[in-house]
N, C-alpha and C positions, 0 to 999 in steps of 0.2 A: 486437426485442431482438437486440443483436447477438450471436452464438454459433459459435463453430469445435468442430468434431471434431477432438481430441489424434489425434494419428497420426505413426506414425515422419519423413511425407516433413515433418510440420510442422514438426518438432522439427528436423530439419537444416535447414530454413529460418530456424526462429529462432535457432538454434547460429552460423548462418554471416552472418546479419544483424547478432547482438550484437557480433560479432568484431570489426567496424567500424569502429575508433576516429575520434571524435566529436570535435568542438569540448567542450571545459564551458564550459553557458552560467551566467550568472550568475544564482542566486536570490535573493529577499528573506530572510534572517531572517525568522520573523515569531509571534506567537503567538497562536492561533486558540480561540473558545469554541464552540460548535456545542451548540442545541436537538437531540433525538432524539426524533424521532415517528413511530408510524405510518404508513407510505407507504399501500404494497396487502398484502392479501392474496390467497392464490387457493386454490381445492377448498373446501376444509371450514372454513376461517378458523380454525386452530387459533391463531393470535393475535390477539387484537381491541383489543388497546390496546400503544402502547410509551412510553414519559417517561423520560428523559435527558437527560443533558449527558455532552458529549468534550472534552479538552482536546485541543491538540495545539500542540508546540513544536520548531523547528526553528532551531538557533544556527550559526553557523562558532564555530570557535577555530584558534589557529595553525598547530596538527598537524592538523586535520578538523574533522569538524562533529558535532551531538548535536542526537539527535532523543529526544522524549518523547510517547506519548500516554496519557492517564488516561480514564478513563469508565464511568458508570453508568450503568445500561439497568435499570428497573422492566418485564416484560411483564406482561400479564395473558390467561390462555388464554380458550376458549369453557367450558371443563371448570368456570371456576373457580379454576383454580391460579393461581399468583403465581410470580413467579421474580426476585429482584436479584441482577444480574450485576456486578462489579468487577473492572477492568483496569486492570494499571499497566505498560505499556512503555516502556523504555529505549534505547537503541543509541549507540554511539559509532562514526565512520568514517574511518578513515586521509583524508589529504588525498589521498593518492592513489590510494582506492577498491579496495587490497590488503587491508587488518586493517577486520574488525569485532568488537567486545565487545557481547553484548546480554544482557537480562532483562528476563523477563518473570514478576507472580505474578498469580494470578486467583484470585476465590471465590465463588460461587456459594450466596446464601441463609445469607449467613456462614462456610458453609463453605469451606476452602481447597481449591483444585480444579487448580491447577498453578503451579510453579515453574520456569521454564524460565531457564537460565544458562550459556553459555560464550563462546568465540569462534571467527570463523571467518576464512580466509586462502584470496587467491585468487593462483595465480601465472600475472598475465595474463591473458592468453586462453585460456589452457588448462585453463581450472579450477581444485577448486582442494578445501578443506574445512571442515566445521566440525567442532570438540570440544564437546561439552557439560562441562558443572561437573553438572549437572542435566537431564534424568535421568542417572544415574550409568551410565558407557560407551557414552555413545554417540556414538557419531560418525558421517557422513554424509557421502559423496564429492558436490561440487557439480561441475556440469556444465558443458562447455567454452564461455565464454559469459556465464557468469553473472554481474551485479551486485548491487552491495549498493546501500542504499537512496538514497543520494544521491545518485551516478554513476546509479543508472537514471533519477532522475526529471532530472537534466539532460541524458540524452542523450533524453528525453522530451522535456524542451522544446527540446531542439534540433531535434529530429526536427518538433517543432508548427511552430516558425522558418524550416525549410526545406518545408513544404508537403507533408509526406509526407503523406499518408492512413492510413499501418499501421504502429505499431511493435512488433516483440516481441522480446522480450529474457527469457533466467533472472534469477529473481530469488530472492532470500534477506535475511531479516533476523531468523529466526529467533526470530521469535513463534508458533513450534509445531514440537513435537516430529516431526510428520508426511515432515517435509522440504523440500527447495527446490521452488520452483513456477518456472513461466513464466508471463509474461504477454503477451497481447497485446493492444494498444491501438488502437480505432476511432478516428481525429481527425477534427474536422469541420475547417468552413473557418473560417478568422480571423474574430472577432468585432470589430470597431473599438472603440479606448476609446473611455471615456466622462470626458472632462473634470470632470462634476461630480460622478463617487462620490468614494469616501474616496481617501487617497492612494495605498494598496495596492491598489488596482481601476482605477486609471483608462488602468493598459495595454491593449492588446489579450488577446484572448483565445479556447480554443475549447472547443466542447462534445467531453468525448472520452467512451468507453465504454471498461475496460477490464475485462480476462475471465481470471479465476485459475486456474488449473490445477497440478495438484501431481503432480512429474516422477514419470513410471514409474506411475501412479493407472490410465490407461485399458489400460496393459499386463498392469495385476494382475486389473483387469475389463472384460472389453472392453463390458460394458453402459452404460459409465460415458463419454459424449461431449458432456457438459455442465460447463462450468464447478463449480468449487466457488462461486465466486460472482462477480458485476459491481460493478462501481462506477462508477455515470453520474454526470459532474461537471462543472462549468464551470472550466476549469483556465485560468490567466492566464500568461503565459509569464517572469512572474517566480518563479514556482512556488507560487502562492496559490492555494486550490481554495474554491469553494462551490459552492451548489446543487447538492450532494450525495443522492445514493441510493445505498445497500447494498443489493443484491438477491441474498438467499440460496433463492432457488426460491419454496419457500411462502408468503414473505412474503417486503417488501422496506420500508425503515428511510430515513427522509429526517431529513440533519440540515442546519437552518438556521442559518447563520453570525449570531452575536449580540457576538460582539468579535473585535474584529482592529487588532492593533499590531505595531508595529515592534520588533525587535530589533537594538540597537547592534551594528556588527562590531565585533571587538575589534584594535586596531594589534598590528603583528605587527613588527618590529625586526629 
């Protein structure tokens, strides 16, 4: 598993890394359905079963792009207990990776369990912030460096197109209250397409690991030198992922790609 300790010299490395300015490379539109299942557990197996499905939708429009993920996750414990989880994510991205709008609602066993809503602005490389709508005042200074979600994942495949090994970069998209993370990313080596998958798989592509971290977390506990969580993927360098793991420590969540389609660009005048 690959795994870093937060530590201030990291964080100036990934500060002065993101600063970079990158080619944008071009992705696929595309909208994606994903199985959720059971990967591993570990210790006590306080989870023995997972069943789901995720949406996930990613468009351009003339001004930017709009990203969606939806998803339901049934667990069931060793206890006995039961748990349905419901996620609805939204985001909108300036074309030029300045302004994001997002929302997010969750519920939990029917219950409603968070409402998360505002926007945020980054001026440059210098950082930059968000406002919430939701929870009411708060707001959040993001860190010099940081992207929003679409400029990260293309300077991600750009970074996969030039053969780097490591990329990390701040990140924000504000789907939690908690605040902006950084992430850094493991890339393996180029995979060659495959002429006979579907049309949206027959690029190249590489297996990456990447490892969440949530800025200022290991300063508030220094116990804390593990990831909030991984996500191992086969990522395709037009920006289309499967063979997906979520690993949140005690357990870790595999979703199998079941549709995948194209999204029209839209002409822009």
């Amino acid at each position: 598993m690959f795994r870093i300790a937060p530590s201030a010299a990291f964080a100036l490395l990934l500060l002065s890394g993101a600063a970079q300015a990158a080619p944008a490379a071009a992705l696929q539109p595309h909208r994606a359905v994903y199985s959720l299942t059971l990967d591993m557990t570990r210790g006590q197996r306080s989870v023995i079963s997972i069943e789901g499905k995720m949406e996930y939708r990613w468009a351009t429009a003339c001004d930017g792009s709009s990203f969606e993920q939806d998803y339901q996750v049934d667990m069931v414990y060793a206890t006995g207990d039961t748990l349905t989880r419901k996620t609805r994510y939204a985001g909108w991205e300036s074309a030029d990776g300045h302004e994001l709008t997002y929302n997010l609602s969750s519920s939990t066993n029917g219950e409603d369990k968070e409402d998360i809503r505002g926007t945020a602005r980054l001026d440059g490389a210098a950082g930059g912030d968000a406002v919430f709508k939701t929870p009411a005042d708060l707001k959040q200074a993001l860190p010099a460096g940081s992207l929003f979600p679409t400029t990260h994942m293309q300077r991600l495949v750009e970074a996969m197109r030039q053969g780097q090994p490591i990329f990390t970069a701040g990140f924000f998209d504000g789907s939690s209250a908690d605040g902006p993370q950084y992430v850094s990313v493991a890339i393996g080596r180029t995979q060659p397409g495959d002429p006979a998958a579907d049309a949206l798989r027959q690029g190249p592509s590489h297996p990456i690991v990447m490892a969440f971290f949530t800025v200022g977390k290991a300063d508030r506990d220094r116990s804390v030198e593990q990831p909030e969580y991984e996500l191992r993927q086969r990522l395709f360098e037009n920006g289309v992922a499967d063979r997906i793991v979520i690993d949140y420590g005690d357990f870790a969540m595999a979703a199998k790609l079941d549709t995948l389609e194209p999204i029209a660009t839209p002409r822009c005048d």
